[in-house]
N, C-alpha and C positions, 0 to 999 in steps of 0.2 A: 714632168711634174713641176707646179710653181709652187715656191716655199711661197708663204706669208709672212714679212719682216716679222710682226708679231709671235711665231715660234722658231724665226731662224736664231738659230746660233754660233755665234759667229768663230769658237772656236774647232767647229765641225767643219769649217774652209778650209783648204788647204792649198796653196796654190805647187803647180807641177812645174819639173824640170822643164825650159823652153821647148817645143817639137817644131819644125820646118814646115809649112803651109802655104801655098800658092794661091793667092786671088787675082780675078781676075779685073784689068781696069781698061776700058778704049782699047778692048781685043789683045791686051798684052796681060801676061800671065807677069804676077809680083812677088819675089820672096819674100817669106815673113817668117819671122819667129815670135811663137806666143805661147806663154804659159797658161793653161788652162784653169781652171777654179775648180776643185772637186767638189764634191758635200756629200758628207754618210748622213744616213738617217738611219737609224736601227741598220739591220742587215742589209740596205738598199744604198749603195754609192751611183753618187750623180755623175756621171763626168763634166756637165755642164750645170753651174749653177744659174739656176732661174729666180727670180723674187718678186713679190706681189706689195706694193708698198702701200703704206695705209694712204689715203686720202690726203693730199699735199694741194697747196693754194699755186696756180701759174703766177709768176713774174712777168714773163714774156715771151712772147712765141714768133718766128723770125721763118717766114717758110719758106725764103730764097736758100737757107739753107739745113734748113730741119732739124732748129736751136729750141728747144721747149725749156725755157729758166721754171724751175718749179721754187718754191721757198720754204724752208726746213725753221719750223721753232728747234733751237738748239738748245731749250731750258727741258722738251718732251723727250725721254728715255727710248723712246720709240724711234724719232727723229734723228735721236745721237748715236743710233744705233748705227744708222747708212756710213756716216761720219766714219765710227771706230771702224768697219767694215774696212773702207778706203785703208784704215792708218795698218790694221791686220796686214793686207796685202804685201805696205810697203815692208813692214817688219819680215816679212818671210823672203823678199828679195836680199834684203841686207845679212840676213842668217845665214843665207845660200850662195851668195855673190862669187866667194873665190870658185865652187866647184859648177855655177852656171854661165858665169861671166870672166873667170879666171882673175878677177881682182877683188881687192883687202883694202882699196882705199877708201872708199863711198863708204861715209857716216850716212847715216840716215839723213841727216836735214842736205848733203850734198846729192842724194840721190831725189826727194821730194824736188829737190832744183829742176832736175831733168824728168818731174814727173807733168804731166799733162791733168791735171785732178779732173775728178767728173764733179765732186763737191769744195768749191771754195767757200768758204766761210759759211752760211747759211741759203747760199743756192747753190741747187744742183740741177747738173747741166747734162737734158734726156736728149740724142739725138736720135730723130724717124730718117730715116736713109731712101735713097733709091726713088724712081721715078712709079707714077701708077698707073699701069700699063699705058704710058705713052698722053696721057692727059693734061698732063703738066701738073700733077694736084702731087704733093713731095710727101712720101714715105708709103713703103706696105704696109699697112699697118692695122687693123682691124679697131675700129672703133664706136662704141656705144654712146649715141646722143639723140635725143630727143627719141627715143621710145623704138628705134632700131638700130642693126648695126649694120656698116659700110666699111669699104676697104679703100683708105687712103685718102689723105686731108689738103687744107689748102690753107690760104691765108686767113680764113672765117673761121677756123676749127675750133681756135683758142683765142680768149679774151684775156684780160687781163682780172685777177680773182677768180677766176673760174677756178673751181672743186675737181681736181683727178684723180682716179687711180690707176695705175701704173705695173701692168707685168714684163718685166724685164729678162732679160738674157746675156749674162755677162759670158762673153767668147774666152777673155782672159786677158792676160796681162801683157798687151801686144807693145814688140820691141821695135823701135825707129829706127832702122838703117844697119848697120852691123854692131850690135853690143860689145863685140867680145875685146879687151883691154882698150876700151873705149871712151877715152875721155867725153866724147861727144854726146855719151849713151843718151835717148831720148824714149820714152815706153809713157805708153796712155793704158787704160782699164776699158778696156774695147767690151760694149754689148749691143745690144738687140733690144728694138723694141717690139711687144710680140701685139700686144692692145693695150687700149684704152680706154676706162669707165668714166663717164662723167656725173656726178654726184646729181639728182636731182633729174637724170633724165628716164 
């Protein structure tokens, strides 16, 4: 199920204890630790939170490595919702820090230090992943333009002003290297992107 920013709420998130996950990269299997994103709705818990964001303006689209800048009015309620969303997360790290990372010292603004943001200031920053099927066109990605829809894009996909919408998959709150009594700790907000609507097509 994708929520739509429009009825998500954000204190229905909840991020989980870190769990151990193997990806794979160049045939070598990677530990990872990542907290997940839960979401209740009524009697339905999500284990993975998905979101549908309203219609956002591209900044820039970069397909050597499948960087989509989208641009966020940060005056729209809607808009500052993604925002708080990001700021939620970091707060439930710092709540939980001693009993998931065994440390008491990371204030909040020293753990946003070692954060990776998906949203800096009024861009936010969508990555499409992975190759499609061997074509060289960058991300799986299922996308709506011009009155049908295709799997995976290339450097023409996106203009600059171009109208999106955006259904996402956030995996969770993926840790860089070993957290635990870490001065080093480094952790990004790892998602998915599942499709893409282009306004007008």
């Amino acid at each position: 199920m994708v929520v739509p920013l429009q009825t998500f709420t954000i204190d229905k998130s909840c991020l989980q204890p870190p769990q151990k996950y193997y990806e794979s990269s160049f045939q070598q299997y990677k530990e990872r630790l990542i907290s997940s994103i839960q979401y209740k709705v009524s009697s339905c818990i999500m284990d993975n939170l998905s979101l549908l964001t309203p219609f956002l303006q591209v900044n820039s689209w970069d397909s050597k490595n499948g960087k989509l800048e989208l641009l966020l009015d940060l005056q729209n309620p809607l808009h500052l919702k993604l925002v708080q969303f990001q700021e939620h997360i970091l707060d439930m790290l710092v709540a939980n820090q001693i009993m998931w990372l065994g440390t008491t010292y990371h204030t909040r603004e020293s753990l946003y230090n070692c954060f990776r943001p998906m949203i800096v200031g009024n861009i936010c920053n969508v990555y499409l992943h992975g190759n499609n099927n061997g074509s060289g066109n960058c991300g799986r990605v299922w996308i709506y333009k011009n009155g049908s829809w295709s799997k995976g894009v290339n450097n023409q996909s996106f203009q600059k002003n171009d109208v999106v919408r955006i259904a996402l998959r956030f995996q969770g709150l993926c840790y860089l290297g070993n957290p635990y009594k870490n001065n080093k700790l480094m952790f990004r907000l790892q998602h998915q992107t599942l499709g893409i609507f282009h306004k007008g097509s």
